[in-house]
C-alpha positions as CSV (number, residue, x, y, z in Angstrom):
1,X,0.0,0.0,0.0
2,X,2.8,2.1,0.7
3,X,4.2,1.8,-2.7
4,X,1.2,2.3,-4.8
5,X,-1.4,4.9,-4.7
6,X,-4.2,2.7,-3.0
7,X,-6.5,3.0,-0.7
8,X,-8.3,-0.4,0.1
9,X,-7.0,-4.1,-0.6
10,X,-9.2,-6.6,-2.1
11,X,-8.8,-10.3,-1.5
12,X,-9.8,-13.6,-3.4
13,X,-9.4,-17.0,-1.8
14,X,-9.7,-19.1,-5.2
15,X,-9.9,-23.0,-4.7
16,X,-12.3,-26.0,-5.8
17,X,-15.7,-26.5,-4.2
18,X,-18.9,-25.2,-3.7
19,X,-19.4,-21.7,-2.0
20,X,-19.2,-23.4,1.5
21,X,-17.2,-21.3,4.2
22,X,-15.0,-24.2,6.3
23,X,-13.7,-22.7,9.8
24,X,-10.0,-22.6,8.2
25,X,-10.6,-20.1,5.5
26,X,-12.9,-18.4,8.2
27,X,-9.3,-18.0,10.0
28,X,-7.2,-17.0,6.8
29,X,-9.8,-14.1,6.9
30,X,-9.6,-13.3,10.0
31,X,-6.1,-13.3,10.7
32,X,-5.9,-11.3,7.4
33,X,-8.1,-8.8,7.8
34,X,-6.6,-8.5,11.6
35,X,-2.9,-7.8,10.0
36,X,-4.5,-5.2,7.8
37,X,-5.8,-3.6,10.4
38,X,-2.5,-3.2,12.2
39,X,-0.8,-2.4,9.3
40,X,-3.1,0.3,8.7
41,X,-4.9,-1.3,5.5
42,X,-8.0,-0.6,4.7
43,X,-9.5,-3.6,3.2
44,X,-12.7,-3.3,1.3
45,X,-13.5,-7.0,0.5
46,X,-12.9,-10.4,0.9
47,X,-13.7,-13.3,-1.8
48,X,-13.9,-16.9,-1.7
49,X,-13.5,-18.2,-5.7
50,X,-15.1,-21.3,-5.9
51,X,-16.2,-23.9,-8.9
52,X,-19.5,-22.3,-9.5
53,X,-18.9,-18.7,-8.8
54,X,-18.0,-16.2,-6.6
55,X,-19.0,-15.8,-2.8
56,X,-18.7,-12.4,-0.8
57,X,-16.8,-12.9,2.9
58,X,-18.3,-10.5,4.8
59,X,-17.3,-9.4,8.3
60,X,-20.1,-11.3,9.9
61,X,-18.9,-14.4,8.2
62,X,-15.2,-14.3,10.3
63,X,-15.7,-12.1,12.9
């Protein structure tokens, strides 16, 4: 972020399956978003890329 004129990240978590949220990604979010935070990143979305589409990770979903 530093080194290019951004000002919110946007993450995709591509990988086979269905659109399904397992407690392990939930934790790759978490601890993700939680690193942004200290870092000072803003970070507008999270994305789970699955087999048939894409699903939105919302806050709620790994809080």
């Amino acid at each position: 972020m530093e080194e290019l004129p951004a000002a919110q990240a946007v993450f995709s978590w591509e990988r086979p399956g269905g659109p399904q949220v397992g407690a392990e990604e939930r934790a790759w979010a978490r601890g993700l978003g939680a690193a942004c935070a200290r870092a000072g990143v803003r970070v507008r979305a999270q994305f789970v890329v699955h087999d048939r589409g894409v699903r939105v990770l919302a806050p709620d979903d790994y809080a």
